[in-house]
ZADO-447943 format. One record per residue (C-alpha): residue number from 1; residue in one letter; chain; y, z, x. Coordinates in Angstrom, 3 decimals. Each point is the difference from the previous one (the first is absolute). Layout:
<pts>
- NUM  A  A  Y  Z  X
...
</pts>
This chain:
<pts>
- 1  X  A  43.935  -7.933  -70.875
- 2  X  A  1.651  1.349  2.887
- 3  X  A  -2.473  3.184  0.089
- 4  X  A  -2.523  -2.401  -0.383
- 5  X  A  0.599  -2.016  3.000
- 6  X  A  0.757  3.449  2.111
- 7  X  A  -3.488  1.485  -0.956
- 8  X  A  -1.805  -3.661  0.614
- 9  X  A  1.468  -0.001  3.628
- 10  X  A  -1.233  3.954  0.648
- 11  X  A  -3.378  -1.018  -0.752
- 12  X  A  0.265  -3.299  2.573
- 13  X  A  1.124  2.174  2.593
- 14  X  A  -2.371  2.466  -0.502
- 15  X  A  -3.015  -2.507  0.049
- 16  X  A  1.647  -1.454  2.916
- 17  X  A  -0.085  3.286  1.878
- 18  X  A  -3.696  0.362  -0.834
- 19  X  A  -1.251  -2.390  2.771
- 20  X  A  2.688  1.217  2.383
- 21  X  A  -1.415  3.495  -0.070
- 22  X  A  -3.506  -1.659  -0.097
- 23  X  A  0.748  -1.701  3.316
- 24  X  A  1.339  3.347  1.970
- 25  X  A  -3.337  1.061  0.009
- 26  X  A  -1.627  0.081  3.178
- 27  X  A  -1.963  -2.705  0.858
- 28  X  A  -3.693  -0.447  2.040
- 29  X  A  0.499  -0.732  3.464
- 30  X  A  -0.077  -3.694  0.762
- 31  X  A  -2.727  -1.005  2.701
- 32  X  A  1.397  -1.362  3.178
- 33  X  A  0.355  -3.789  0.877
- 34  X  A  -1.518  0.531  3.731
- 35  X  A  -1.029  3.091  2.050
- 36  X  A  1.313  0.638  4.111
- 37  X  A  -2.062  0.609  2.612
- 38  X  A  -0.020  0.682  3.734
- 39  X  A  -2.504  -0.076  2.996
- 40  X  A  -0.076  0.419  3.096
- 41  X  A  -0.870  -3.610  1.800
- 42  X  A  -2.639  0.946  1.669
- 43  X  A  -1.405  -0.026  -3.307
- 44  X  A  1.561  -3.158  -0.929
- 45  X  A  -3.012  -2.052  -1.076
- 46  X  A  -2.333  2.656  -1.556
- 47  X  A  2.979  1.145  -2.304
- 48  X  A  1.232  -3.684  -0.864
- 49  X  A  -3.471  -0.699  -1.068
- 50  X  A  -0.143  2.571  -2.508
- 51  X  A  2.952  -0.478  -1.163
- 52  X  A  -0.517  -3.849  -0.418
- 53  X  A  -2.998  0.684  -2.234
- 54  X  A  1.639  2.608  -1.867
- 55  X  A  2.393  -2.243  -1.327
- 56  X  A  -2.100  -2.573  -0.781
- 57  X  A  -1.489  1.991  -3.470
- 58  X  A  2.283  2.963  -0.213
- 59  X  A  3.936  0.731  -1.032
- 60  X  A  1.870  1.043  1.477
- 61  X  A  -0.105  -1.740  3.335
- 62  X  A  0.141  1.536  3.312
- 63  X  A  3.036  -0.971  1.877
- 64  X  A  -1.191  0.724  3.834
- 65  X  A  2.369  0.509  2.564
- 66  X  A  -1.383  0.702  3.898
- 67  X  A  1.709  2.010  1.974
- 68  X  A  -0.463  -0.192  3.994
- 69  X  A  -2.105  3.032  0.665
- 70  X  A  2.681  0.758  3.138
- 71  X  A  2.822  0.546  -2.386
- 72  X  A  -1.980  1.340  -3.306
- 73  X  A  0.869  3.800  0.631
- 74  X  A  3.675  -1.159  0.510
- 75  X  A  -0.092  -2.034  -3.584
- 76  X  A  -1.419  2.500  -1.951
- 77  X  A  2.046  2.845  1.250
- 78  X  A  2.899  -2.255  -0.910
- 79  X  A  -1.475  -0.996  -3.360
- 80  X  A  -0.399  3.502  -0.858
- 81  X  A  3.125  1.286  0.765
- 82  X  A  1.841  -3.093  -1.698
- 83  X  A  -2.952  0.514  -3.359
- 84  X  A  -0.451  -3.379  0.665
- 85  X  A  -4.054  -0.050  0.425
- 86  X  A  -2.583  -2.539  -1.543
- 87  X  A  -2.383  1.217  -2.501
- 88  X  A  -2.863  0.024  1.950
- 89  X  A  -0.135  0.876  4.092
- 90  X  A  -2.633  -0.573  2.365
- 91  X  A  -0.160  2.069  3.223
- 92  X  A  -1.305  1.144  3.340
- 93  X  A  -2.140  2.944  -1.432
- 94  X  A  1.007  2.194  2.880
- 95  X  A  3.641  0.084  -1.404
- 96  X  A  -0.830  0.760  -3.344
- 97  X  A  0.850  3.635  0.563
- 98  X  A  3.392  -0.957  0.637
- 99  X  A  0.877  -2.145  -2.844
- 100  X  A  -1.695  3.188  -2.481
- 101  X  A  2.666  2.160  1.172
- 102  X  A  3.025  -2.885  0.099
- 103  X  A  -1.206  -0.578  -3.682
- 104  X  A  -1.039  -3.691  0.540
- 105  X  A  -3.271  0.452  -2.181
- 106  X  A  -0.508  0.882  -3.063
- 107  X  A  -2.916  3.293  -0.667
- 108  X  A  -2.955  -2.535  -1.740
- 109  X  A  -2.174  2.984  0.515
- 110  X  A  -1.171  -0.478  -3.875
- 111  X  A  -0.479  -3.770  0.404
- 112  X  A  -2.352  0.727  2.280
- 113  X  A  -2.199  2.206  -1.451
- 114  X  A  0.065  -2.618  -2.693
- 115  X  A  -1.760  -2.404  2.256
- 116  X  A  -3.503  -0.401  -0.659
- 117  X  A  -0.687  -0.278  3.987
- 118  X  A  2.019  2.291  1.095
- 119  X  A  -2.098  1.807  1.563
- 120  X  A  -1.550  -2.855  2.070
- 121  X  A  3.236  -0.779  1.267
- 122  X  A  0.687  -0.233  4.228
- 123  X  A  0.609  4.036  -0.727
- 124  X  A  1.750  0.242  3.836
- 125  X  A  2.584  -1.993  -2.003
- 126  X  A  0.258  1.726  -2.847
- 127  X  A  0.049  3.331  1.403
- 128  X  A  2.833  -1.244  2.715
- 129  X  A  2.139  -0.913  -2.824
- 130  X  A  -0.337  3.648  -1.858
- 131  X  A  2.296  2.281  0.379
- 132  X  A  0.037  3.524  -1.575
- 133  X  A  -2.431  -1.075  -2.320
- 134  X  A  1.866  -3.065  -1.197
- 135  X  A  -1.279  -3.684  0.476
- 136  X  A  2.673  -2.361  0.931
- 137  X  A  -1.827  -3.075  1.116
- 138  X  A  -3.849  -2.090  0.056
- 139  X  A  -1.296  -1.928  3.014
- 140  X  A  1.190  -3.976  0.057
- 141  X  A  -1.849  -1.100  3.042
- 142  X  A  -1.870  2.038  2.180
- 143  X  A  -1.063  -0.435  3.720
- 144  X  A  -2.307  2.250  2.367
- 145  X  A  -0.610  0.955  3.093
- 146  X  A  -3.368  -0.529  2.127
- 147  X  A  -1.002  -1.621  3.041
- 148  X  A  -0.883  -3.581  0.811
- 149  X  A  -2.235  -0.898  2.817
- 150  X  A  -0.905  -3.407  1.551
- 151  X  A  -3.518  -0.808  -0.797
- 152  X  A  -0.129  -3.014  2.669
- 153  X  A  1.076  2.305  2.679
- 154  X  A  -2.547  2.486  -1.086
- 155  X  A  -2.932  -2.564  0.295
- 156  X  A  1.387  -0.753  3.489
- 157  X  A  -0.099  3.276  1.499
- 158  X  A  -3.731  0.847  -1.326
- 159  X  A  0.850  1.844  -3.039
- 160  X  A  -1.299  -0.413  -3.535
- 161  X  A  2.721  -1.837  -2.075
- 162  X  A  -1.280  1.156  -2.730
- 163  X  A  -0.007  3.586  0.526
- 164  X  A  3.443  1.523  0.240
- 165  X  A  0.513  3.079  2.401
- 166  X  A  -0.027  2.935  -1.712
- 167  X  A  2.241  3.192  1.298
- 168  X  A  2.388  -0.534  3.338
- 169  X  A  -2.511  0.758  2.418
- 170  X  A  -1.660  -3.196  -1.507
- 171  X  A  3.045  -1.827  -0.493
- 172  X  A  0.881  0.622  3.894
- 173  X  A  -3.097  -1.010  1.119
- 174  X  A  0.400  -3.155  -1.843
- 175  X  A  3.653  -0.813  1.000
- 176  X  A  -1.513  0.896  4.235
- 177  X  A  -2.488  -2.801  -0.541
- 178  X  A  2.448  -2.388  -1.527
- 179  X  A  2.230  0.470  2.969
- 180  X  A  -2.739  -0.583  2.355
- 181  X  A  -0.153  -3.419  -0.746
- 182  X  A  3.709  -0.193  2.180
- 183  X  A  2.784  -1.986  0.201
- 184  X  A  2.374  0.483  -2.870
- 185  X  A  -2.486  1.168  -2.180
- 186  X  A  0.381  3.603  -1.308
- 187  X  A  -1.949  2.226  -1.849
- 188  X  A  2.526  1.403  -2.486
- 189  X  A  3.904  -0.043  -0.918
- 190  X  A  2.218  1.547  -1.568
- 191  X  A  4.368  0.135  -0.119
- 192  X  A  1.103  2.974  1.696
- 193  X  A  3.748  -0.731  -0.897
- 194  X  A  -0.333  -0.308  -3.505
- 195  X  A  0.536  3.119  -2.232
- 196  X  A  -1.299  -1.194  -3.607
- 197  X  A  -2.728  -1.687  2.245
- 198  X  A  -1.253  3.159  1.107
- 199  X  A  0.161  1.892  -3.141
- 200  X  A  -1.693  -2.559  -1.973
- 201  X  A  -3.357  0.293  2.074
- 202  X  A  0.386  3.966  1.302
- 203  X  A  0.952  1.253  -3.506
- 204  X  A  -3.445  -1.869  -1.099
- 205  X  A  -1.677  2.224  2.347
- 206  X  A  1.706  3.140  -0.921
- 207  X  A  -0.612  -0.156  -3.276
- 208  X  A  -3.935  -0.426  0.537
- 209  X  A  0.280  2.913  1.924
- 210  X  A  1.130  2.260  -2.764
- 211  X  A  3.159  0.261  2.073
- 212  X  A  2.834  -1.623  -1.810
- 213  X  A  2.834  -0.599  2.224
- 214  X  A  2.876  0.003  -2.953
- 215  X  A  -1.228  2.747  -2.992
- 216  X  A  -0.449  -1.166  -3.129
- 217  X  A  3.310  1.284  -1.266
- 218  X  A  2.024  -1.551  2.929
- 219  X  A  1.402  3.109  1.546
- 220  X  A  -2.657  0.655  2.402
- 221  X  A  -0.237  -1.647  3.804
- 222  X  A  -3.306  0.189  1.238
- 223  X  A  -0.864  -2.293  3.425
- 224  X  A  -0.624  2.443  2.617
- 225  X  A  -3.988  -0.508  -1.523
- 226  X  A  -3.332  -0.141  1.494
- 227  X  A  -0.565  -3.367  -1.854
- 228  X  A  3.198  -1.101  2.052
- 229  X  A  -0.572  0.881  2.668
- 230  X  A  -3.474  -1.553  0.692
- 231  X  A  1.388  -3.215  -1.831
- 232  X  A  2.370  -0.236  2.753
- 233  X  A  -1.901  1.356  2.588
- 234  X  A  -2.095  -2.839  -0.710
- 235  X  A  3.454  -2.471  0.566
- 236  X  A  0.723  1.389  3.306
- 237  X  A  -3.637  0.290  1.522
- 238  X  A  -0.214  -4.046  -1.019
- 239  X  A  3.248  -0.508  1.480
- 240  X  A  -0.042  1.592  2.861
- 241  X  A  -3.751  -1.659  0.872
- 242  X  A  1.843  -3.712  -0.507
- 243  X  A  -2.103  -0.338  -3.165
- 244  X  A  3.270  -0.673  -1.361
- 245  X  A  2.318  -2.253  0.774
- 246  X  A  3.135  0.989  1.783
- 247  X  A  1.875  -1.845  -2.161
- 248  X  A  -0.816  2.806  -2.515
- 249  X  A  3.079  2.585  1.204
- 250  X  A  2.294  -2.574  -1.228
- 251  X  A  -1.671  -1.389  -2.848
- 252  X  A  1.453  0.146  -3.587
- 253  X  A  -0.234  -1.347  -3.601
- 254  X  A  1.428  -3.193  1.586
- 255  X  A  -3.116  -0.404  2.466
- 256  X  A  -2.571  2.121  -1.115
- 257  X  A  -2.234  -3.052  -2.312
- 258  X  A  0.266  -2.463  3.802
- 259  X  A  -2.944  1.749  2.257
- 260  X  A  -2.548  0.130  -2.898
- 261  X  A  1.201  -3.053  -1.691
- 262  X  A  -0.516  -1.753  3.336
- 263  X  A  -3.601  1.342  0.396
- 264  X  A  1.230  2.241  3.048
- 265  X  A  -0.631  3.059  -1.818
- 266  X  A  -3.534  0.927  -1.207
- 267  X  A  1.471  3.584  -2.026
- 268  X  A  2.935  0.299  -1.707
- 269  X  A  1.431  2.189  -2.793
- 270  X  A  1.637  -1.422  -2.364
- 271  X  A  -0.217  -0.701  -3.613
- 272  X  A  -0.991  -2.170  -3.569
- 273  X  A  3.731  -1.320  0.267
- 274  X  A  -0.901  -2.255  3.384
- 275  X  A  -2.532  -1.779  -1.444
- 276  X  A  1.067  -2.566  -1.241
- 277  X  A  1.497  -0.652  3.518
- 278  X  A  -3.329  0.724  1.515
- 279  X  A  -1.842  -2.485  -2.698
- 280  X  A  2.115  -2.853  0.689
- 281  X  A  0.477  0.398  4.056
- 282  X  A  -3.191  1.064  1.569
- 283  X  A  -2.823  -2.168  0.732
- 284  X  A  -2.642  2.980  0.204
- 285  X  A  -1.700  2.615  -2.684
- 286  X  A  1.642  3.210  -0.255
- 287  X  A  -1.672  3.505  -0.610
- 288  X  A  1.744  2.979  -2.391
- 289  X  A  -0.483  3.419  1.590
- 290  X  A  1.494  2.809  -2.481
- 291  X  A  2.179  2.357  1.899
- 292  X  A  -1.514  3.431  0.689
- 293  X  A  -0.395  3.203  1.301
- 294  X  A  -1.186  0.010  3.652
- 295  X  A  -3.706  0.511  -0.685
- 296  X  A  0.112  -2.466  -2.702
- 297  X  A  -1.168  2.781  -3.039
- 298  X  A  3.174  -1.271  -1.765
- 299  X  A  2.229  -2.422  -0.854
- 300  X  A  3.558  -0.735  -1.613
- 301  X  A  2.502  -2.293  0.140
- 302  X  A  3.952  -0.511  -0.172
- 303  X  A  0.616  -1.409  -3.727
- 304  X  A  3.404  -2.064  0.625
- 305  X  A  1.643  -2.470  -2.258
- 306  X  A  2.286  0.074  -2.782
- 307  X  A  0.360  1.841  -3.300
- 308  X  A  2.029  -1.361  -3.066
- 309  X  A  1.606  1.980  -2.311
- 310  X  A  2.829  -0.427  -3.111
- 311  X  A  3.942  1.253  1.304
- 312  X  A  2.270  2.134  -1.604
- 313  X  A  2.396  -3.011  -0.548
- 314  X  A  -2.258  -1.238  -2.443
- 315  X  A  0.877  -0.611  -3.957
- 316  X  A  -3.833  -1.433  -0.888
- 317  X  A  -2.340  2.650  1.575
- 318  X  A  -2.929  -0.854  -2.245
- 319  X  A  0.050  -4.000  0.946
- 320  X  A  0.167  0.865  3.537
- 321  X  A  -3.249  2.108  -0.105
- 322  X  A  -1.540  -2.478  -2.217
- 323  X  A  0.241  -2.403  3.436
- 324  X  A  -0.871  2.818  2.225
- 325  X  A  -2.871  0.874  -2.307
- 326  X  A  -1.302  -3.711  -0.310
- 327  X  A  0.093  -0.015  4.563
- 328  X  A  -2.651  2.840  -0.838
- 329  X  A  -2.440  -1.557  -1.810
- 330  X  A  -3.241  -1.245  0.695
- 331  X  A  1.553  -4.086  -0.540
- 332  X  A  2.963  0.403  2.341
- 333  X  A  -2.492  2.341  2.593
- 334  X  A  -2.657  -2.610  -0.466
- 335  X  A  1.306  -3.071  -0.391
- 336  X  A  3.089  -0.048  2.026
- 337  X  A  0.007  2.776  2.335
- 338  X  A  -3.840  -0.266  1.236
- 339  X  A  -0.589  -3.504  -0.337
- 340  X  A  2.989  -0.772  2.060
- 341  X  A  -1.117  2.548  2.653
- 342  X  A  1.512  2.650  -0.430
- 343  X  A  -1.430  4.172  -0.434
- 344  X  A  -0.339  0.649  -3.488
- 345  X  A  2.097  3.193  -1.302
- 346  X  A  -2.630  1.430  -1.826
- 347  X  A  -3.510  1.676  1.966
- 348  X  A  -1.458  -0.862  -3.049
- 349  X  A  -0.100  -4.192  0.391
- 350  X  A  -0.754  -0.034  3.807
- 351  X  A  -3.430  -1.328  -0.765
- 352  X  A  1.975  -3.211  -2.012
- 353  X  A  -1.570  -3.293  0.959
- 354  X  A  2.950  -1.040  2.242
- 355  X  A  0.647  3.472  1.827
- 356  X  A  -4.285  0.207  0.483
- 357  X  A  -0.614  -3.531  1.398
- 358  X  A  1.187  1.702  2.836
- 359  X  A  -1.425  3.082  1.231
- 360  X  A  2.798  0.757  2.254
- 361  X  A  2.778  -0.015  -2.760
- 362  X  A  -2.462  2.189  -2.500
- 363  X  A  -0.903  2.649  2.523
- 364  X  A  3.913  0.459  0.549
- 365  X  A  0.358  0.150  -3.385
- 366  X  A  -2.041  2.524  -0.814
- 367  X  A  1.160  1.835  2.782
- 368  X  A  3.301  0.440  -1.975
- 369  X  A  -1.643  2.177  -1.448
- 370  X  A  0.729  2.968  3.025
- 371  X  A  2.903  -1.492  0.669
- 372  X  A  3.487  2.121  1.402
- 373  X  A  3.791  -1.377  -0.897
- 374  X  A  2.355  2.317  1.411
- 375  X  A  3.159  0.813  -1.707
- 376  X  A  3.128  2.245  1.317
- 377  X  A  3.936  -0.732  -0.655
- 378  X  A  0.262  -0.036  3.837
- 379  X  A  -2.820  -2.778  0.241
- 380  X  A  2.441  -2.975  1.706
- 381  X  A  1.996  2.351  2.132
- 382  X  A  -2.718  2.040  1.668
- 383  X  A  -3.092  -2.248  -0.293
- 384  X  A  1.090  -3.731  -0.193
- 385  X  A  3.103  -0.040  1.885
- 386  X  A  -0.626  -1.859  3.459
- 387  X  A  2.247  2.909  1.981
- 388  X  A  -1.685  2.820  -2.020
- 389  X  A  -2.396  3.130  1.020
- 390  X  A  -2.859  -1.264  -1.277
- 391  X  A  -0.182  -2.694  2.151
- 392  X  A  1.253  1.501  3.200
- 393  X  A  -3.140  2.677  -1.129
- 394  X  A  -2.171  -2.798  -0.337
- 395  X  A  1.203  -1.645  3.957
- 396  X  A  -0.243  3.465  1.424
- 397  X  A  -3.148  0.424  -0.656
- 398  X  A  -1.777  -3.413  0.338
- 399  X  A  2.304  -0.653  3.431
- 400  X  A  1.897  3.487  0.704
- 401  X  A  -0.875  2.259  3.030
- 402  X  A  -0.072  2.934  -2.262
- 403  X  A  -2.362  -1.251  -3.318
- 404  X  A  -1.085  3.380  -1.282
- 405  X  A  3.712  1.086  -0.847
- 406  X  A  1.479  -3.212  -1.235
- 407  X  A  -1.639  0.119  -3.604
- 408  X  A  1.185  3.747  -0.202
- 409  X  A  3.787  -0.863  0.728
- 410  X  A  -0.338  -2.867  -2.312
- 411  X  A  -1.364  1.998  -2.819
- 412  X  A  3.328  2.444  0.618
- 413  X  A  2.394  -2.802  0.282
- 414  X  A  -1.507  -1.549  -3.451
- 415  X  A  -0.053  3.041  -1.948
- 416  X  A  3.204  0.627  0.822
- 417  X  A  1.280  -3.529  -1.286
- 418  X  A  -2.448  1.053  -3.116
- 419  X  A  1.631  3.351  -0.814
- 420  X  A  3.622  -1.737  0.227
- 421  X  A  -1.283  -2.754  -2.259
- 422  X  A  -1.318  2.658  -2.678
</pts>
C-alpha cells in the first residue's frame, strides 16, 4: 500500500512539472500599451495632428511629447547618453548626421525600400539622412526655400504683377523701381545677421548652380563659388544703392518676416514655412519666384524641415514604423498634411486637390523635386551658430571692404571645423 501511494505521488509530481517546463518556454513579445514621441515645437501643431488621428483607429497610441526646439539638441544628447529615448524622434534634418553617429536612430534602410513611394519621397531628405549607405530616417514635414514678392507694390511701380522677374539683373531692376516710389518703401530685404537665414536662401542658389556648398557626404566645404558670389554680389549692390533697408545689417530671424509683412518690402527671400504668417497678416497678393542661378536657366531650393525616425531605445521597432509608415501615405499626405496647408512629402501628390487650388503651393512642390538639404556633423557649429564663420563669410561679403576674400577664409575656417568633426 505504501509503494502504492509512493508511485501515485511520482506520477502527480511529474504531471505537475509538465506545465512548469511548458511555461519556461519563451514567450511572443507582448505589444506595447502606448508609444513616445518627441518634436521639436516649432513643429508642434503639424506633429500633434498626426498623432491625434493616429490614435483615433490605430494601437498603439502615440504618446507626443514637444520639446522646445532651443533646448532639443541638449535633450536628446542627454536622452542618449542616459538610453532613455522615445520610440520615435522627430528632428531638424540638418542634425540628422549627428544623431547617426551618437546612435540615436535606428538603420530602417530596408523599411524603406519596402515603401511603395519611396522613390517619390522629398529625396533631399532622404539622402540627408543616409549615411554610408544606410537609411536612418524619412521626411515628417518639409519646408522650402524661394522668394516672395509683393504683387501690390509691383502694380505700383509699373511692373506686370503677374510676371515675376526672372534672373538678378531682372530681379534688380524690379526691386530699383519699387524703391522709386520713396519714402520707406524698399525694393527688397533680406537679414544680414542671421546665419540659418542666409543659408536657407544662398544654399537654394548653390545648389541650382551645380555648386553644392556642403558635398553630399558631409566632409566637403564648398562656398568660395561663382553661384555665391553673384548671389551676394547681388545683396551688396542692393544694399549699398538703399534698395534695401538699412535696417538689413542688423536684421535677424527675430525681424526678418516685419519689412515684407508690413508691405515695405516688395522682394524678399524666404520660404513655404512663412506662409502661413504671410496668409493671415498681409492685406495684398503675393508672387512665388523660385530661387536661381543668376541668368535664371536654373533653379533649386533649400529643402528644410524635419525628418522622423525610430531610436535605438526602442523595444517595439515594427509599431513605430507602422506610425511613421501611415505619416507617408497618400491619407495622412492628403488629407491632413495638404488640406491643412502644408507641402506634401511626396513629389508624387503635389497636384492633390488641396496643394493645386493653389498654384503657388504646387509649383513649390514640385520644385522639391531639385531640391538640396545639406548634411555635415559640424552643421550647428560652423553654419548655424550666430558667432560662426559662415556668417561672418556671409557679412564680409554683403557689407565687408574686402568681399572677394571673405567666402575663401570662410570656406577654410569651415572645413576645418568639418575635418575635426569627421
Amino acid at each position: 500500500m505504501r509503494s502504492r501511494q509512493v508511485l501515485t505521488a511520482a506520477v502527480v509530481a511529474m504531471l505537475a512539472a509538465g506545465p512548469l517546463v511548458a511555461c519556461t518556454t519563451e514567450a511572443e513579445p507582448q505589444a506595447p500599451e502606448k508609444l513616445t514621441m518627441w518634436a521639436r515645437s516649432s513643429t508642434q501643431d503639424y506633429s500633434q495632428r498626426l498623432v491625434d488621428v493616429y490614435n483615433e483607429t490605430h494601437d498603439p497610441k502615440i504618446e507626443l511629447t514637444i520639446v522646445a526646439t532651443d533646448s532639443f539638441q541638449q535633450k536628446v544628447g542627454a536622452a542618449a547618453g542616459a538610453g532613455s529615448l522615445p520610440d520615435i524622434l522627430a528632428s531638424d534634418v540638418v542634425y540628422a548626421p549627428n544623431y547617426a553617429k551618437q546612435g540615436v536612430y535606428q538603420d530602417i534602410t530596408e523599411r524603406i525600400n519596402s515603401f511603395p513611394a519611396k522613390d517619390t519621397l522629398v529625396q533631399a531628405h532622404v539622402a540627408a539622412s543616409t549615411f554610408d549607405g544606410l537609411s536612418y530616417a524619412v521626411p515628417h514635414k518639409v519646408d522650402s526655400s524661394f522668394i516672395f514678392y509683393n504683387k501690390d507694390l509691383f502694380k505700383k511701380a509699373g511692373l506686370d504683377p503677374e510676371k515675376a522677374p526672372v534672373g538678378y539683373d531682372a530681379i534688380y531692376e524690379a526691386a530699383k523701381a519699387i524703391r522709386a516710389l520713396g519714402g520707406d518703401t524698399y525694393g527688397f530685404y533680406f537679414p544680414g545677421n542671421c546665419a540659418g537665414c542666409s543659408a536657407y536662401t544662398s544654399f537654394g542658389v548653390a545648389a541650382a548652380a551645380g555648386e553644392l556648398p556642403i558635398s553630399l557626404d558631409g566632409k566637403t566645404m564648398n562656398i568660395d563659388s561663382t553661384s555665391l558670389a553673384d548671389w551676394f554680389g547681388l545683396y551688396r549692390k542692393l544694399y549699398a544703392e538703399d534698395i534695401v533697408s538699412p535696417s538689413a545689417i542688423t536684421g535677424d530671424t527675430s525681424t526678418q518676416q516685419e519689412p515684407f509683412l508690413q508691405g515695405k518690402a516688395g522682394i524678399w527671400p524666404n520660404g513655404s514655412y512663412s506662409i502661413p504668417k504671410v496668409e493671415e497678416t498681409v492685406d495684398f497678393e503675393w508672387g512665388y519666384i523660385p530661387l536661381s542661378t543668376a541668368d535664371g536657366s536654373k533653379t533649386g531650393t533649400f529643402v528644410g524641415g524635419d525628418v522622423i525616425g525610430i531610436t535605438s531605445s526602442t523595444k517595439a521597432p515594427d509599431e513605430a514604423w507602422k506610425f511613421i509608415e501611415w505619416t507617408l501615405g497618400d491619407e495622412a499626405q492628403i488629407e491632413i498634411v495638404a488640406k491643412d496647408g502644408n507641402l506634401p512629402l511626396r513629389t508624387d501628390l503635389a497636384s492633390n486637390k488641396y496643394t493645386a487650388a493653389d498654384p503657388r503651393i504646387e509649383a513649390i512642390t514640385a520644385g522639391m523635386a531639385n531640391g538640396y538639404t545639406p548634411s555635415t556633423r559640424a552643421y550647428g557649429e560652423a553654419i548655424n551658430s550666430p558667432n560662426g564663420p559662415w556668417l561672418e563669410a556671409v557679412r564680409g561679403a554683403v557689407f565687408g571692404d574686402d568681399p572677394t576674400s571673405a567666402l575663401k577664409t570662410g570656406q577654410a575656417t569651415i572645413q576645418s571645423l568639418i575635418d575635426a568633426a569627421y
